[in-house]
C-alpha positions as a printed Julia matrix, in Angstrom:
286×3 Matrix{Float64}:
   0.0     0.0    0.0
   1.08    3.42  -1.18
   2.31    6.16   1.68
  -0.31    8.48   0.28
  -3.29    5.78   0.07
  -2.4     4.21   3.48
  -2.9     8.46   5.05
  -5.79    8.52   3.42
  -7.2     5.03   4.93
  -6.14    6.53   8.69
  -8.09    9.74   8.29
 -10.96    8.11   6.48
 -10.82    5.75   9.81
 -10.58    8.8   11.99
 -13.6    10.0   10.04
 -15.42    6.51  11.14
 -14.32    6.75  14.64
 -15.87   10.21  14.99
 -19.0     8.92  13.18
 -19.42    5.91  16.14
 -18.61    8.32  18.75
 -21.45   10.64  17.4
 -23.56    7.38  17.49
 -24.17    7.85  13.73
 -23.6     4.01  13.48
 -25.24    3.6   10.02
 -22.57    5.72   8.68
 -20.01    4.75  10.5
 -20.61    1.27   9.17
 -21.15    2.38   5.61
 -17.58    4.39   5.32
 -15.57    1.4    7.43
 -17.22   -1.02   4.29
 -15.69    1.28   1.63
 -12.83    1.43   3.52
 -12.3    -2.69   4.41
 -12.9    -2.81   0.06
  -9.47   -0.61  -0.26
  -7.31   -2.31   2.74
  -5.07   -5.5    2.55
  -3.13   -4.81   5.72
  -4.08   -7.31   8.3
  -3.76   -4.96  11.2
  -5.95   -2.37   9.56
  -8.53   -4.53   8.17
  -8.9    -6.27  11.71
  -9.22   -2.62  13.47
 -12.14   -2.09  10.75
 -13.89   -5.58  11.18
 -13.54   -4.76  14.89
 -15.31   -1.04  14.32
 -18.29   -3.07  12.18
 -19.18   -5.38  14.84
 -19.49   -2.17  17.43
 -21.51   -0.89  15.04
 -23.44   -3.51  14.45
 -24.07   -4.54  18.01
 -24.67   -0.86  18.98
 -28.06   -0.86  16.84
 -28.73   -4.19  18.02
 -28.07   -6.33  15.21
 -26.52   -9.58  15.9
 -27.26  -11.54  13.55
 -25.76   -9.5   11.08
 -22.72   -9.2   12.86
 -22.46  -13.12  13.38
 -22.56  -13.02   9.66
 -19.87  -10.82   9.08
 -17.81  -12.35  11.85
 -18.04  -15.57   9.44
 -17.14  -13.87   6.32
 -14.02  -12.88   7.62
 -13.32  -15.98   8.89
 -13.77  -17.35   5.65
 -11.48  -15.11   3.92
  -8.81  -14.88   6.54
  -8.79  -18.31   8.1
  -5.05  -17.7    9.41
  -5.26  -14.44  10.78
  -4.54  -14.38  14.64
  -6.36  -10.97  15.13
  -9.01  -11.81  13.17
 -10.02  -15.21  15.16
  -9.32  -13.11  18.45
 -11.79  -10.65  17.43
 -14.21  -13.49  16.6
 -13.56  -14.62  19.7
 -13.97  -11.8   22.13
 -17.23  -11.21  20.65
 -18.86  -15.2   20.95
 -17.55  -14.53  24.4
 -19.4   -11.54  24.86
 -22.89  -12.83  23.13
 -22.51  -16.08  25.66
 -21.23  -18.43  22.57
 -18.24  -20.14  25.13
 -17.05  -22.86  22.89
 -17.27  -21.11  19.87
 -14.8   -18.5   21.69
 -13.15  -21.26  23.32
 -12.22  -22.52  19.72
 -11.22  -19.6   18.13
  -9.64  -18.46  21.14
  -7.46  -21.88  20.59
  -6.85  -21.24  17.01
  -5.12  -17.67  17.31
  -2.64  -18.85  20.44
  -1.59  -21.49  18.08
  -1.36  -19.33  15.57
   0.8   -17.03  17.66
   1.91  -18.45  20.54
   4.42  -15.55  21.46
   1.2   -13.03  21.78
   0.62  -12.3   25.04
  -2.6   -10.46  25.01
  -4.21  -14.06  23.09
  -3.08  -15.93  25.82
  -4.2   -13.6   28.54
  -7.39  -13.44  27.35
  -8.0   -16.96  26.4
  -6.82  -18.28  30.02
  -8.97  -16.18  31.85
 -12.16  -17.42  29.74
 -10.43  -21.47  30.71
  -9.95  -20.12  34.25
 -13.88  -18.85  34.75
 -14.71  -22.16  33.11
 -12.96  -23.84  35.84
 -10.01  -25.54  33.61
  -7.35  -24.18  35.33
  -4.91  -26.67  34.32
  -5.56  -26.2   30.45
  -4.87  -22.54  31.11
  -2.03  -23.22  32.76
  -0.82  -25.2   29.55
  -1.26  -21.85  27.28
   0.51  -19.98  29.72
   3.44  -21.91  29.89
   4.07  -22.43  26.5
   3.62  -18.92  26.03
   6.04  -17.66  28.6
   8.83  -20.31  26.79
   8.45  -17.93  23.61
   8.43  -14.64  25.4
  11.07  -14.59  27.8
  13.9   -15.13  25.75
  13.21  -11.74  24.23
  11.55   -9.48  26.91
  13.12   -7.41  29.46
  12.53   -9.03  33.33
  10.62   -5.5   34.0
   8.4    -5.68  30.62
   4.82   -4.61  31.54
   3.26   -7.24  29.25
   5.66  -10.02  30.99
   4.75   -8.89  34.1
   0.8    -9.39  33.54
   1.84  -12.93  31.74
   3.56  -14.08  35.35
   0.41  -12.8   37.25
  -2.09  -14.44  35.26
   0.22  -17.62  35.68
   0.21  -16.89  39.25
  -3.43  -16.57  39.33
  -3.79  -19.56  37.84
  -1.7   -21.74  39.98
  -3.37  -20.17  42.52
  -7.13  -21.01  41.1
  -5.98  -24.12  40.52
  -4.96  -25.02  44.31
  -1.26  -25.22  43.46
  -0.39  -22.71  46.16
   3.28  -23.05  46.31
   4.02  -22.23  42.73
   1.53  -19.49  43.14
   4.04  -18.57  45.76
   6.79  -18.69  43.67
   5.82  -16.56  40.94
   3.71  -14.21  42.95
   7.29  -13.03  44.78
   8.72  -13.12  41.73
   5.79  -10.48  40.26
   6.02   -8.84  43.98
   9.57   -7.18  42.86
   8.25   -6.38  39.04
   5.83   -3.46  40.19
   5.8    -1.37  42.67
   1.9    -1.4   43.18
   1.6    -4.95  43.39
  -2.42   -6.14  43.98
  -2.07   -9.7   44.95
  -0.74   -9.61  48.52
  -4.45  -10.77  49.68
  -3.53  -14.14  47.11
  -0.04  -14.7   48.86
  -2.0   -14.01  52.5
  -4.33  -16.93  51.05
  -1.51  -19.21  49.86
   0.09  -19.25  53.24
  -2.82  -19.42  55.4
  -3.24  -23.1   53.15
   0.51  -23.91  54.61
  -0.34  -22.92  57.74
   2.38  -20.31  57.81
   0.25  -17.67  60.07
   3.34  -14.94  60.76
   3.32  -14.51  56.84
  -0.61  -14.43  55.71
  -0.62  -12.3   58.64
   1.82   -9.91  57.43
   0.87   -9.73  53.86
  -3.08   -9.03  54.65
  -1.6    -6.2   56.24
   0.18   -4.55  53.49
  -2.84   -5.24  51.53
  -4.76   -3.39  53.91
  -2.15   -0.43  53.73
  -2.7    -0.7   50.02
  -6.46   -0.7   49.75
  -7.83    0.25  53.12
  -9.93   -2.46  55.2
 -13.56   -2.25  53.81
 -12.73   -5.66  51.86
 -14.57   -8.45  53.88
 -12.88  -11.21  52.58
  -9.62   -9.76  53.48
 -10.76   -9.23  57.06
 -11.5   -12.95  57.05
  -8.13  -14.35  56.14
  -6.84  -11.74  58.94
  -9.41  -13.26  61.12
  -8.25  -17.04  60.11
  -3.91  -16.09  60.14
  -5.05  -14.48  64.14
  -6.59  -17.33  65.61
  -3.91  -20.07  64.04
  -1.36  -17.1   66.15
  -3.22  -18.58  68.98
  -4.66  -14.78  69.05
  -8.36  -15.98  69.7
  -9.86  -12.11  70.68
  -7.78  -10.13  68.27
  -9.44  -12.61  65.79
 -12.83  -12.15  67.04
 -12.51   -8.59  67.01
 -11.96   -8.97  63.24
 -14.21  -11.68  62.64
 -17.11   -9.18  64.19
 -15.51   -6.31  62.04
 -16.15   -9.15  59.03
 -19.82   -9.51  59.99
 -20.28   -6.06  59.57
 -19.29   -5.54  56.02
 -21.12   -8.78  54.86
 -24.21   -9.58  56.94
 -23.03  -13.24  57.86
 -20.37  -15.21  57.81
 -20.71  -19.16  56.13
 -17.94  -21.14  57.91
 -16.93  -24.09  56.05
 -14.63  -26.93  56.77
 -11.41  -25.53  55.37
 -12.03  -22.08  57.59
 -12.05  -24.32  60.75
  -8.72  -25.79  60.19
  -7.78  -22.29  60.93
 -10.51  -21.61  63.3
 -10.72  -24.77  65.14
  -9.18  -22.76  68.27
 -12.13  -20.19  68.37
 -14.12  -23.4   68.59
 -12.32  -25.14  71.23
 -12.92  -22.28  74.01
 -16.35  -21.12  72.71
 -15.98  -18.49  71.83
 -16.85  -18.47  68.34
 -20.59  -20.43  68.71
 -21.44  -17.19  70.88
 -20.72  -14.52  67.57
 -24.38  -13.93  65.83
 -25.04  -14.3   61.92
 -22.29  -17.33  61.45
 -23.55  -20.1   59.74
 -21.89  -23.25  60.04
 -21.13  -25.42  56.8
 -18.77  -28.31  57.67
């Protein structure tokens, strides 16, 4: 494509971008379709094809817009931005293993992208198939980290979701692992609630106890499930009232508190001298 016809693609596109924003969708659509005619650069036609579906799905018309998503499968089979656009939108209409297969398709295709296998292990992980997304992680983080800098944002995100998924997945010691490794990556780290979690399930109390505090510094303490793991790290201390105290503080911010099995191996001394049975709005599920 010629300098002077690819500048006049880009401010035709601007042209459509300003048309959507205006909620003139009709012509929007109409200008990104003389446009897609004109355009054989695979990054340009998939940022058009991704403009038609808005527009499509902004007036409502999905049917359409499953048709067109079909079409350009047809015509570019082997496009990895074009079967991740597919695929965000099946995801979106509900359509989970259509996604889930086109998903597939473009991490295969490119199975250094980051973003495809971000976004298709957090559709495995909600599906509960944790393992499976662990698989697309992995293989992904081979290709990347040969090439990215250790403090590369996008590598960074990759080892969280990994974390995450160890962590989903009940593998809490490699969840460990990588979350310190993250830890040191960014200096606003969110998961110190996760590494609380992971310890509390290796009954190392000192540490969940310290990290739920540093997430509290972080994010103040209005989150009840934090104030439960703070609750759970206290009483396996041995420090039964300071863990009432924030068990109470718990009930509060939730209503009730269900108690299952796994919370009493942390609990169990709260049990022992009574005093838990004696708190209101705790329901027992063992």
């Amino acid at each position: 494509m010629a300098t002077i016809e690819r500048r006049k693609i880009f401010i035709k596109l601007r042209e459509a971008q300003e048309l959507f924003h205006d909620e003139d969708y009709t012509r929007a659509f109409n200008l990104l379709t003389s446009l897609e005619k004109n355009s054989s650069n695979e990054h340009l036609k998939s940022k058009i094809s991704q403009m038609k579906i808005q527009c499509l799905m902004q007036v409502g018309n999905v049917n359409s817009a499953k048709n067109y998503i079909e079409d350009i499968l047809d015509e570019s089979p082997l496009s990895g931005k074009i079967n991740f656009i597919a695929a965000n939108f099946y995801k979106d209409i509900g359509y989970n293993e259509k996604a889930n297969r086109l998903y597939l398709r473009s991490v295969c295709l490119y199975p250094e992208n980051i973003q495809y296998a971000l976004t298709y292990s957090r559709l495995l992980r909600d599906n509960h198939r944790g393992k499976e997304a662990l698989g697309i992680l992995m293989k992904t983080l081979r290709k990347v980290r040969k090439f990215k800098r250790t403090d590369d944002m996008a590598l960074y995100f990759l080892y969280t979701e990994l974390a995450n998924a160890y962590y989903y997945s009940g593998y809490y010691k490699r969840a460990l692992v990588i979350f310190h490794h993250t830890e040191k990556l960014q200096k606003d780290f969110p998961y110190h609630d996760l590494i609380a979690e992971c310890y509390l399930f290796n009954k190392e109390y000192e540490k969940a106890l310290s990290n739920i505090n540093k997430h509290f510094l972080q994010w103040g303490n209005t989150d009840p499930e934090a104030t439960f793991i703070k609750a759970k790290a206290l009483a396996g201390l041995g420090k039964n009232n300071e863990a009432i105290i924030e068990i109470s503080k718990c009930i509060k911010l939730w209503g009730e508190i269900v108690i299952t099995a796994k919370d009493m191996t942390h609990l169990f001394p709260l049990m022992q001298d009574g005093s838990l049975k004696k708190i209101p709005n705790i329901i027992f599920n063992l």
